[in-house]
N, CA, C and O atoms as CSV, one atom per row, in Angstrom:
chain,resi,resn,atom,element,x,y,z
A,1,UNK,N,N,52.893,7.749,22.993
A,1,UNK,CA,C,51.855,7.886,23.984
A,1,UNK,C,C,50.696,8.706,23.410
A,1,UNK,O,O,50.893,9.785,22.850
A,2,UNK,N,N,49.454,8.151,23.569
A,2,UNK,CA,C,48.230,9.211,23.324
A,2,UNK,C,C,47.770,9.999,24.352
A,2,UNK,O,O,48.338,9.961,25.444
A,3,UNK,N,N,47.000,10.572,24.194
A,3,UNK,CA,C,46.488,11.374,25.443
A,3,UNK,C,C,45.339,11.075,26.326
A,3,UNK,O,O,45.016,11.700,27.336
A,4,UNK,N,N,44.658,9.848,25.719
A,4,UNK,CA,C,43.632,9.178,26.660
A,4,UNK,C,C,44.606,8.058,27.637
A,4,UNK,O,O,44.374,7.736,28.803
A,5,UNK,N,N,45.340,7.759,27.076
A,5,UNK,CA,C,46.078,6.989,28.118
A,5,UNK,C,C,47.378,6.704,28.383
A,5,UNK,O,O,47.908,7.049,27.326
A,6,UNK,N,N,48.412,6.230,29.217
A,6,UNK,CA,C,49.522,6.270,29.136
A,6,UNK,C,C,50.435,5.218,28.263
A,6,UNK,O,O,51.636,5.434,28.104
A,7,UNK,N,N,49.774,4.050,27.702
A,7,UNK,CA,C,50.245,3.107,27.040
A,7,UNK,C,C,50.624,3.822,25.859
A,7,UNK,O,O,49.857,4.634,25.342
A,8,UNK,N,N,52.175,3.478,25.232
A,8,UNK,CA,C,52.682,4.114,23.741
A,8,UNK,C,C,52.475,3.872,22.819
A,8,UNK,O,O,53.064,4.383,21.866
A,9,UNK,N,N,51.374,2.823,22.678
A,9,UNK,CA,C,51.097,2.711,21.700
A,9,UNK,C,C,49.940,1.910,21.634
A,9,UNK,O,O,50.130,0.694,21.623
A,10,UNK,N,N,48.581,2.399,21.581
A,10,UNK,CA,C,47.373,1.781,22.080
A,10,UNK,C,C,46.125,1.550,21.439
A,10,UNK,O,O,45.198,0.836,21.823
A,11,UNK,N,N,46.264,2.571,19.934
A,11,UNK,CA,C,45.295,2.261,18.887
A,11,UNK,C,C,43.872,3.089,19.399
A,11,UNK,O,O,42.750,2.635,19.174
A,12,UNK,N,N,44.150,4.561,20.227
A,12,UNK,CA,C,42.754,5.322,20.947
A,12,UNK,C,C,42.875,6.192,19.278
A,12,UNK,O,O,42.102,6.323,18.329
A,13,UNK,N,N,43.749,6.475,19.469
A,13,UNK,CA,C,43.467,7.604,17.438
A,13,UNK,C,C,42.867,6.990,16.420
A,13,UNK,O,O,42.286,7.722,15.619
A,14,UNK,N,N,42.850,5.644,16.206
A,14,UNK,CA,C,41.972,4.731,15.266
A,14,UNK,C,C,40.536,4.879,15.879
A,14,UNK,O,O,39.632,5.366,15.201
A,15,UNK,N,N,40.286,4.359,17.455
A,15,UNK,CA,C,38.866,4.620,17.801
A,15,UNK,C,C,38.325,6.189,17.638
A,15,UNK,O,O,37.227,6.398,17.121
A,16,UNK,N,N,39.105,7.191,18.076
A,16,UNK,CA,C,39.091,8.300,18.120
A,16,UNK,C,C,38.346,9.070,16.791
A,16,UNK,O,O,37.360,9.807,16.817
A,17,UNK,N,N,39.195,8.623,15.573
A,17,UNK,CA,C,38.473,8.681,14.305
A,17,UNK,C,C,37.329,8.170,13.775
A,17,UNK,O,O,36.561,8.738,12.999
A,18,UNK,N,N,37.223,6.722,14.369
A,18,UNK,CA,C,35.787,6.058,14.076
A,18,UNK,C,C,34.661,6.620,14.751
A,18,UNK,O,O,33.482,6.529,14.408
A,19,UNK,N,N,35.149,7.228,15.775
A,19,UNK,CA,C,33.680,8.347,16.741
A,19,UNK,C,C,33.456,9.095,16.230
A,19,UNK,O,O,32.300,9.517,16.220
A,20,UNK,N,N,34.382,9.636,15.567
A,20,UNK,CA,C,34.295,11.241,15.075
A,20,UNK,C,C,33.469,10.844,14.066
A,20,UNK,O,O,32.279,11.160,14.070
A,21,UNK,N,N,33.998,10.142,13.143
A,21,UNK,CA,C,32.893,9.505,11.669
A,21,UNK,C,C,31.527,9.444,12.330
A,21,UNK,O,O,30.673,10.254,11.969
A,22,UNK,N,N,31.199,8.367,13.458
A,22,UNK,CA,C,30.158,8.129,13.510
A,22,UNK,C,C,29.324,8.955,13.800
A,22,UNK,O,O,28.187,8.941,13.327
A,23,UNK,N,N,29.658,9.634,14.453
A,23,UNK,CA,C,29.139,11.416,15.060
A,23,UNK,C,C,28.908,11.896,13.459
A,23,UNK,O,O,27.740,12.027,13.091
A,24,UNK,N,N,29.892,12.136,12.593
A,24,UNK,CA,C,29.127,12.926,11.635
A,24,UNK,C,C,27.843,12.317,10.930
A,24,UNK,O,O,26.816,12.873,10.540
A,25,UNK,N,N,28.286,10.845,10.894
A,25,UNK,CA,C,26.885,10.009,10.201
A,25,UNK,C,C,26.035,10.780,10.413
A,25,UNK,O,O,25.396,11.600,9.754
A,26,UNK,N,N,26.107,10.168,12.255
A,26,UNK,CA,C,24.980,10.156,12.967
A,26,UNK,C,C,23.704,11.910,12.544
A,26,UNK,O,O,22.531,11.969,12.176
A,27,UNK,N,N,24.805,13.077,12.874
A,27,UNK,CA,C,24.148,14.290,12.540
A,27,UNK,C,C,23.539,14.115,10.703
A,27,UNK,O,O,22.355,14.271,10.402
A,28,UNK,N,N,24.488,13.821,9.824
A,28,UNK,CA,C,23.737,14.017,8.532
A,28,UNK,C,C,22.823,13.142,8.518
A,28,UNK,O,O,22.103,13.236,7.524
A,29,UNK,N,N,22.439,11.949,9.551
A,29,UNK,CA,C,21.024,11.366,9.613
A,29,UNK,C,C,20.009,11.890,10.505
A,29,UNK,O,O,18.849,11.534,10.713
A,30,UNK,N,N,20.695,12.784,10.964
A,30,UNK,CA,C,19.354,13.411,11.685
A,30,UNK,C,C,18.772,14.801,10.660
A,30,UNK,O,O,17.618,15.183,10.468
A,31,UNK,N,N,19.965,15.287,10.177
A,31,UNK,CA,C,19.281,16.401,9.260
A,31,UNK,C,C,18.950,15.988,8.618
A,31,UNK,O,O,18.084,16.804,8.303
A,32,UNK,N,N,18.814,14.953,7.731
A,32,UNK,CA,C,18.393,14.102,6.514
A,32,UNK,C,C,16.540,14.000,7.156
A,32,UNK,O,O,15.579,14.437,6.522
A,33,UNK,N,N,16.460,13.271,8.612
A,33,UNK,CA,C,15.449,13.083,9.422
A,33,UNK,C,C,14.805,14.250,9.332
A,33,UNK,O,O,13.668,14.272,8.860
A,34,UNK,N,N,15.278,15.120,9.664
A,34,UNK,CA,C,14.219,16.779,10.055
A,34,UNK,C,C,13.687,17.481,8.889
A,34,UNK,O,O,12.731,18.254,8.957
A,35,UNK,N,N,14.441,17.145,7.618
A,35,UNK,CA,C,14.206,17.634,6.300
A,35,UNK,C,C,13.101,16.776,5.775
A,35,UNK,O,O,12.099,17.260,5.249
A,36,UNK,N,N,13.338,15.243,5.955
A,36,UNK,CA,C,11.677,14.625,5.455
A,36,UNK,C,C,10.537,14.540,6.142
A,36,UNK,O,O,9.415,14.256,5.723
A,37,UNK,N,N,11.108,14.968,7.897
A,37,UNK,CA,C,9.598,15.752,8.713
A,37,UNK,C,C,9.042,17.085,7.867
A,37,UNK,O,O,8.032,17.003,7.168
A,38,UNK,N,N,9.751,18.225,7.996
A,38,UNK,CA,C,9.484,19.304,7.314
A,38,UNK,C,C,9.375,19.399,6.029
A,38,UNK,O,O,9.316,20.560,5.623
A,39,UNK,N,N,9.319,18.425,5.095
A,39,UNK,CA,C,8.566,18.001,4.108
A,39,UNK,C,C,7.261,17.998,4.077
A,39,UNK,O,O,6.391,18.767,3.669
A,40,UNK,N,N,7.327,16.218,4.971
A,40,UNK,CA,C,5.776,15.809,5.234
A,40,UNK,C,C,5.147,16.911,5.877
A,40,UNK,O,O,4.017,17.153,5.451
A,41,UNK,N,N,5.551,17.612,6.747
A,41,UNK,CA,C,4.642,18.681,7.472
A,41,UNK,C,C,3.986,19.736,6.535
A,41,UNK,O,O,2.862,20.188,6.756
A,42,UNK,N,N,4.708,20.076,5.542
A,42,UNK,CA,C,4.792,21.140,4.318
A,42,UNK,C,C,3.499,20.408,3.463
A,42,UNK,O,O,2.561,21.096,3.062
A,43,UNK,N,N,3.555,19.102,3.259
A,43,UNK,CA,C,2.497,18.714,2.161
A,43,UNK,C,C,1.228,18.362,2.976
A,43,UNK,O,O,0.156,18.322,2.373
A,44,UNK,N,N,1.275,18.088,4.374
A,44,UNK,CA,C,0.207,17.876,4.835
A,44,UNK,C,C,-0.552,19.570,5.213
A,44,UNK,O,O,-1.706,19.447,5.624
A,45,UNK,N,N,-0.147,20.789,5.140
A,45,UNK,CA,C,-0.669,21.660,5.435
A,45,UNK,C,C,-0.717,21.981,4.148
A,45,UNK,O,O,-0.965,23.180,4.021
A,46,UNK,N,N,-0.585,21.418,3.128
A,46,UNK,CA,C,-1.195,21.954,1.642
A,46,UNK,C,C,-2.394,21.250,1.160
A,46,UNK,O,O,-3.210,21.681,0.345
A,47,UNK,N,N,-2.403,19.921,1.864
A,47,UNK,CA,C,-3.583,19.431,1.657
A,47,UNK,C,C,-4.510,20.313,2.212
A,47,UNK,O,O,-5.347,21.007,1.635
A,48,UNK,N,N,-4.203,20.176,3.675
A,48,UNK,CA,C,-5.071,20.800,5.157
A,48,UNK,C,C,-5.832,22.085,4.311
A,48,UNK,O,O,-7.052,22.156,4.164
A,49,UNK,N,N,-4.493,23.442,3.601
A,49,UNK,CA,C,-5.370,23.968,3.006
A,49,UNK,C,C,-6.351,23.907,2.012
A,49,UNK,O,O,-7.298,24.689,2.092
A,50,UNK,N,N,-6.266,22.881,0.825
A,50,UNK,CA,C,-6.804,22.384,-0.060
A,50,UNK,C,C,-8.141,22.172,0.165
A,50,UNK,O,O,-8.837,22.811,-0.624
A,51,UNK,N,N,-8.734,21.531,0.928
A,51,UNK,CA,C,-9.447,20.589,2.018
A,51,UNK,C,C,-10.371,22.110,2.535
A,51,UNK,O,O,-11.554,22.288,2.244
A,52,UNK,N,N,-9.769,22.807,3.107
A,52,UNK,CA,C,-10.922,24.216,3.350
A,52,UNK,C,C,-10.887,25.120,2.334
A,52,UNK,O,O,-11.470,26.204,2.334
A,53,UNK,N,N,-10.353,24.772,1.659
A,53,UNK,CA,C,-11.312,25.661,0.084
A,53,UNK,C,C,-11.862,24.724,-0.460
A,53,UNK,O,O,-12.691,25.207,-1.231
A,54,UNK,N,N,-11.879,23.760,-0.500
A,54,UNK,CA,C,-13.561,22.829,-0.840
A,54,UNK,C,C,-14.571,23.154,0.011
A,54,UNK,O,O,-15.678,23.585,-0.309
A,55,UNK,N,N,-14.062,22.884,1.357
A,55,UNK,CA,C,-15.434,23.223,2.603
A,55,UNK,C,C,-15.703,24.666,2.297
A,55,UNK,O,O,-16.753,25.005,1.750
A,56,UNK,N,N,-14.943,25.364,2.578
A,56,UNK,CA,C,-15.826,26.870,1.506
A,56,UNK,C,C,-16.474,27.161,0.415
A,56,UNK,O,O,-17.271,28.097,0.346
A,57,UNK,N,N,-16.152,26.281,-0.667
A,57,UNK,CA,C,-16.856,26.527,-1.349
A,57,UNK,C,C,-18.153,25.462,-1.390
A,57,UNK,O,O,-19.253,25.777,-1.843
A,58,UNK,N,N,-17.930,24.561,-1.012
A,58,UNK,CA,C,-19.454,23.731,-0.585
A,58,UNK,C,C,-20.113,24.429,0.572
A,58,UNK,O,O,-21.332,24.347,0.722
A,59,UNK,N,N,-19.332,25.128,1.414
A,59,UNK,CA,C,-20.635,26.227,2.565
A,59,UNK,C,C,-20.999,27.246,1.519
A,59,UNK,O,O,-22.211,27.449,1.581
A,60,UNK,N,N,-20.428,27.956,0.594
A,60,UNK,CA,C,-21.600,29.026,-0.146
A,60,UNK,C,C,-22.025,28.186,-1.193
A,60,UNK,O,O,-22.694,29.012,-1.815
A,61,UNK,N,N,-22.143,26.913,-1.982
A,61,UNK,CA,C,-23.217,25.938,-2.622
A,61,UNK,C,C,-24.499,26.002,-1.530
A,61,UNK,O,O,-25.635,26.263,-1.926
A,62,UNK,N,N,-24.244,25.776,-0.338
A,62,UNK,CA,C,-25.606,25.020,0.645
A,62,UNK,C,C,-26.031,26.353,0.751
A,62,UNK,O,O,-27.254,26.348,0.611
A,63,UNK,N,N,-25.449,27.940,1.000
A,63,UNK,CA,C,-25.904,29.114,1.246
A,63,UNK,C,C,-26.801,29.099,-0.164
A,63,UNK,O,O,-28.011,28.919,-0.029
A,64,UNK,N,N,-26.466,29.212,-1.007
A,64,UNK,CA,C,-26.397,29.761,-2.341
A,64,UNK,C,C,-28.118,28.907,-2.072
A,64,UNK,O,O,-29.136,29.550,-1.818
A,65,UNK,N,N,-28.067,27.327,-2.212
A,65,UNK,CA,C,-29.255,26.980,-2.217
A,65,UNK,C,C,-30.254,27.337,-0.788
A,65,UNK,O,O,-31.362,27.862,-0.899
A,66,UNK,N,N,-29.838,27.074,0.112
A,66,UNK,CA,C,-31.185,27.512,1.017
A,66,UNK,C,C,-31.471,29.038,0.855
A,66,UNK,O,O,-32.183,29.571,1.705
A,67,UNK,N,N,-30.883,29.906,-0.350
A,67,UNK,CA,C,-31.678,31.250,-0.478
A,67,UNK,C,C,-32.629,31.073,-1.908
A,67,UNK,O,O,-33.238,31.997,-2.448
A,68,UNK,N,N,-32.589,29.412,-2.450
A,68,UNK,CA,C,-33.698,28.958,-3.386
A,68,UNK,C,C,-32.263,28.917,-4.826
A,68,UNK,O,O,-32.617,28.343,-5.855
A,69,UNK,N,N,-31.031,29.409,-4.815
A,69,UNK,CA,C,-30.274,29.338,-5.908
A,69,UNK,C,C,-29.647,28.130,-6.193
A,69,UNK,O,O,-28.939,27.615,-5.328
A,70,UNK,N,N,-29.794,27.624,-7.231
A,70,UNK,CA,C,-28.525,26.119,-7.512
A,70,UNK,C,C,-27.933,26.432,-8.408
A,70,UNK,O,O,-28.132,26.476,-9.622
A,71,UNK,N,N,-26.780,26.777,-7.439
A,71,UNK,CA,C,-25.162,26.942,-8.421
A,71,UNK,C,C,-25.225,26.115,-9.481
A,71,UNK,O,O,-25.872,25.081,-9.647
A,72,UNK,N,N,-24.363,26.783,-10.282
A,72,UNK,CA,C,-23.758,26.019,-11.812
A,72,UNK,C,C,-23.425,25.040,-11.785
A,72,UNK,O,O,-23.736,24.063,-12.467
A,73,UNK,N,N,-22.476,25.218,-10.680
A,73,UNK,CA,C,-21.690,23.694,-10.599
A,73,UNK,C,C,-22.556,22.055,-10.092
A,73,UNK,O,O,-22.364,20.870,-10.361
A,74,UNK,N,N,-23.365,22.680,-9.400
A,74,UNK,CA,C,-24.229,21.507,-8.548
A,74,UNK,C,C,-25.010,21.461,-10.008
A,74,UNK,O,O,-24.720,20.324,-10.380
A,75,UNK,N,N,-25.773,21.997,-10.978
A,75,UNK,CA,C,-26.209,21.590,-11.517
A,75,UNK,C,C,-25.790,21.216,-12.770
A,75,UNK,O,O,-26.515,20.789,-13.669
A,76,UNK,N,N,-24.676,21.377,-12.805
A,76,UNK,CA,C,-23.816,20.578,-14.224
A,76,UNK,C,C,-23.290,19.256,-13.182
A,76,UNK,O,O,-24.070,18.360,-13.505
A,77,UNK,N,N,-22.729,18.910,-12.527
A,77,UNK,CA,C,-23.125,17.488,-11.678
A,77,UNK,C,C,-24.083,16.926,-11.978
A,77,UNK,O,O,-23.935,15.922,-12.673
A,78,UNK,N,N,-25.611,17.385,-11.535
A,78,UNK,CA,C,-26.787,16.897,-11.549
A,78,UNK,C,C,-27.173,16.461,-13.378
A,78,UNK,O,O,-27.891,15.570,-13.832
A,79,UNK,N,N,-26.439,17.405,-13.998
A,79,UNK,CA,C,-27.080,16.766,-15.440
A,79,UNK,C,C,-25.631,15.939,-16.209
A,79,UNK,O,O,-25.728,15.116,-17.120
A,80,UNK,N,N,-24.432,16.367,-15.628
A,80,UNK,CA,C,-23.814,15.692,-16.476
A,80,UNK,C,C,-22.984,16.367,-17.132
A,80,UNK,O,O,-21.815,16.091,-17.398
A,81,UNK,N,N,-23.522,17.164,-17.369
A,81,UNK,CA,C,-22.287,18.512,-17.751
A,81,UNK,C,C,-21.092,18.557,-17.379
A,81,UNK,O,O,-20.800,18.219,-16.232
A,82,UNK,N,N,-19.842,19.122,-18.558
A,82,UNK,CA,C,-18.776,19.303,-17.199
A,82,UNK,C,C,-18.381,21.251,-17.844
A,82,UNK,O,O,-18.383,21.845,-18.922
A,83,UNK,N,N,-18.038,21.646,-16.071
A,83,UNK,CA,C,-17.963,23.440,-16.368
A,83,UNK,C,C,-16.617,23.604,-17.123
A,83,UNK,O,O,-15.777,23.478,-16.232
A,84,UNK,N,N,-16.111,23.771,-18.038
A,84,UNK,CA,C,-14.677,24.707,-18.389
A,84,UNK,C,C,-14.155,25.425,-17.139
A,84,UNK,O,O,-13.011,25.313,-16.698
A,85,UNK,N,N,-15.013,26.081,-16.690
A,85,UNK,CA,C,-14.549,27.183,-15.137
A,85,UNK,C,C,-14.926,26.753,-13.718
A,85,UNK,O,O,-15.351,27.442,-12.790
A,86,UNK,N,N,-14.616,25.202,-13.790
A,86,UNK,CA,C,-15.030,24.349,-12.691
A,86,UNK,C,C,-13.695,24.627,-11.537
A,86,UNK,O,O,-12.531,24.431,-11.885
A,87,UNK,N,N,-14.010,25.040,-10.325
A,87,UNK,CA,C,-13.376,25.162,-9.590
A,87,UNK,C,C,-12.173,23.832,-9.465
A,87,UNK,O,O,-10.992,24.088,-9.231
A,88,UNK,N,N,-12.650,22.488,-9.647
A,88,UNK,CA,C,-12.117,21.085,-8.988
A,88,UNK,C,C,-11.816,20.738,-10.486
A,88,UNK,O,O,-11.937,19.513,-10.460
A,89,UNK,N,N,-11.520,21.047,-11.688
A,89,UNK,CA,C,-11.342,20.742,-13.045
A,89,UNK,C,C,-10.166,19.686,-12.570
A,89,UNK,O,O,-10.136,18.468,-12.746
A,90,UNK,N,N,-9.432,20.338,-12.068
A,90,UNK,CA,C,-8.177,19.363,-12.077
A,90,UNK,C,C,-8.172,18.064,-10.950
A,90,UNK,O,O,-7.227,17.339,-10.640
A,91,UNK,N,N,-9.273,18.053,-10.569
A,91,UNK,CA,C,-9.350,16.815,-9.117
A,91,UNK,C,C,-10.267,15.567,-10.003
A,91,UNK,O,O,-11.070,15.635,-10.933
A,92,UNK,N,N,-9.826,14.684,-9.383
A,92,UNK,CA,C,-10.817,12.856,-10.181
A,92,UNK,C,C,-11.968,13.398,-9.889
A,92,UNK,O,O,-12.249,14.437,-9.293
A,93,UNK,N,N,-12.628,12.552,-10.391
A,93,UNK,CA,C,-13.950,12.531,-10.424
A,93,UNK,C,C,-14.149,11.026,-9.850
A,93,UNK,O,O,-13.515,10.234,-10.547
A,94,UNK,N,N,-14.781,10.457,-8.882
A,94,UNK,CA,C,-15.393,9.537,-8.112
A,94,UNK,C,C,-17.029,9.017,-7.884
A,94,UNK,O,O,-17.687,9.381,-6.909
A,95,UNK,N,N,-17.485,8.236,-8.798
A,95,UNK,CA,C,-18.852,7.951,-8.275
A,95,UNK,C,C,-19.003,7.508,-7.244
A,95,UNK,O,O,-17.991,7.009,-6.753
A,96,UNK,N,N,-20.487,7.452,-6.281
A,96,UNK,CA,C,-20.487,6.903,-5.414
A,96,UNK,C,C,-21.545,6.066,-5.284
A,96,UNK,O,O,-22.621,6.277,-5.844
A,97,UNK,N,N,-21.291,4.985,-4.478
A,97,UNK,CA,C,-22.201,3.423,-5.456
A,97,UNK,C,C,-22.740,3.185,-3.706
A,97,UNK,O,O,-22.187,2.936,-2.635
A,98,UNK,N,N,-24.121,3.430,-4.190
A,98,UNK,CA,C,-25.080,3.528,-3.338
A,98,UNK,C,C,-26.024,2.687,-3.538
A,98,UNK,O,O,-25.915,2.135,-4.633
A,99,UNK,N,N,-26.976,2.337,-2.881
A,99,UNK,CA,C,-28.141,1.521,-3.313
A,99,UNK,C,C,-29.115,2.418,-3.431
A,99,UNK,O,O,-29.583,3.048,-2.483
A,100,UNK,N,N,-29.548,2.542,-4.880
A,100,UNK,CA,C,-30.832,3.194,-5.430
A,100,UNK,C,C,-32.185,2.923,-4.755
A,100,UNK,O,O,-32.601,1.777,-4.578
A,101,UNK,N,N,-32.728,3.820,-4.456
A,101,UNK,CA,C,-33.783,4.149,-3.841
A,101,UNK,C,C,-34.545,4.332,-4.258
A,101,UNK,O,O,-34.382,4.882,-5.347
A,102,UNK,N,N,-35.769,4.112,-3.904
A,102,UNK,CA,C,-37.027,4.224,-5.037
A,102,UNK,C,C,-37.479,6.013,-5.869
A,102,UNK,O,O,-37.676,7.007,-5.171
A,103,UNK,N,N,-37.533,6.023,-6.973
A,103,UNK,CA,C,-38.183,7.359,-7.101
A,103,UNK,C,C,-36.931,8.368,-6.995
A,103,UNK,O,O,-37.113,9.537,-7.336
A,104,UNK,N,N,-35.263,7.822,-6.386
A,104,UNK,CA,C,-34.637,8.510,-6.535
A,104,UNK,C,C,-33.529,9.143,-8.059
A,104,UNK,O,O,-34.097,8.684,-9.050
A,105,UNK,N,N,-32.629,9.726,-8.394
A,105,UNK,CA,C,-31.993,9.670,-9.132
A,105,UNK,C,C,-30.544,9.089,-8.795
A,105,UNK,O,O,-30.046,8.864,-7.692
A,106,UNK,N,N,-29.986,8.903,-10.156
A,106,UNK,CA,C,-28.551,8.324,-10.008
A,106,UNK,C,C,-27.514,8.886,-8.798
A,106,UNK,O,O,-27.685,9.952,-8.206
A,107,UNK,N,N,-26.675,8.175,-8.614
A,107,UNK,CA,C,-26.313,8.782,-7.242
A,107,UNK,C,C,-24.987,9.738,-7.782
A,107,UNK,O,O,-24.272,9.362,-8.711
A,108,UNK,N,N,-24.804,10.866,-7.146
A,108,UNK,CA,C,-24.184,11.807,-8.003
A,108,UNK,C,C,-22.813,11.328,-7.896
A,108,UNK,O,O,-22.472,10.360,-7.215
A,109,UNK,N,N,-21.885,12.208,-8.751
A,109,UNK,CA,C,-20.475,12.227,-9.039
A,109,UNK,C,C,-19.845,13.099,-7.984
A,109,UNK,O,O,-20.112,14.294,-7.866
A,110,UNK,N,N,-19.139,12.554,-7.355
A,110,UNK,CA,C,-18.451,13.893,-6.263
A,110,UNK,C,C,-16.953,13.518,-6.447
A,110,UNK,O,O,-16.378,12.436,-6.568
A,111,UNK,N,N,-16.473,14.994,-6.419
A,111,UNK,CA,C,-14.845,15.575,-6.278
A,111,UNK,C,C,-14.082,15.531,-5.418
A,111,UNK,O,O,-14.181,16.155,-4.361
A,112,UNK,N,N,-12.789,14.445,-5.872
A,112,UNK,CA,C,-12.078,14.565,-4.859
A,112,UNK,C,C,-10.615,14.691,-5.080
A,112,UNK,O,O,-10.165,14.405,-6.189
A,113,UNK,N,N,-9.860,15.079,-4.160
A,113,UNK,CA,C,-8.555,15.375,-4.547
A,113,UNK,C,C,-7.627,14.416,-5.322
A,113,UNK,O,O,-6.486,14.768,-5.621
């Protein structure tokens, strides 16, 4: 006799075991689940930070110039140069393909992750 029911012999300890298995699956697929959320969450707030230390340092470029100064960096862009002590050394480099404008110059090189 088992203890789910009174029949002596009924095959509930075979199901009994297959629940139990599936139950453990089931949990090591959910921790498996919460570990590649808290991953992705981990690399998207490294971008996130990444991303505002560019915007910082392009808000003191635009400071830097509306007090009449052009940073190093904007102007090794502008000629072509590349800095050794370039903040973005390690990020691609991306042209951007614009339609030339009269009287204008080449359309610059901008940094991206």
């Amino acid at each position: 006799m088992c203890g789910r029911c009174s029949v002596p012999v009924c095959g509930c300890a075979g199901q009994a075991r297959a629940e139990q298995a599936e139950r453990s699956e089931c949990r090591a697929r959910k921790k498996q689940r919460y570990q590649y959320l808290e991953e992705l969450v981990s690399s998207r707030e490294r971008a996130i930070c990444a991303l505002r230390e560019e915007l910082e340092m392009y808000k003191q470029w635009c400071k830097a110039m509306d007090q009449g100064k052009i940073p190093s960096e904007i102007r090794a862009l502008l000629t072509g140069e590349e800095l050794n002590k370039s903040p973005n050394s390690s990020k691609q480099q991306r042209s951007i393909k614009a339609e030339p404008r009269r009287n204008e110059p080449e359309p610059l090189t901008v940094l991206f992750c």
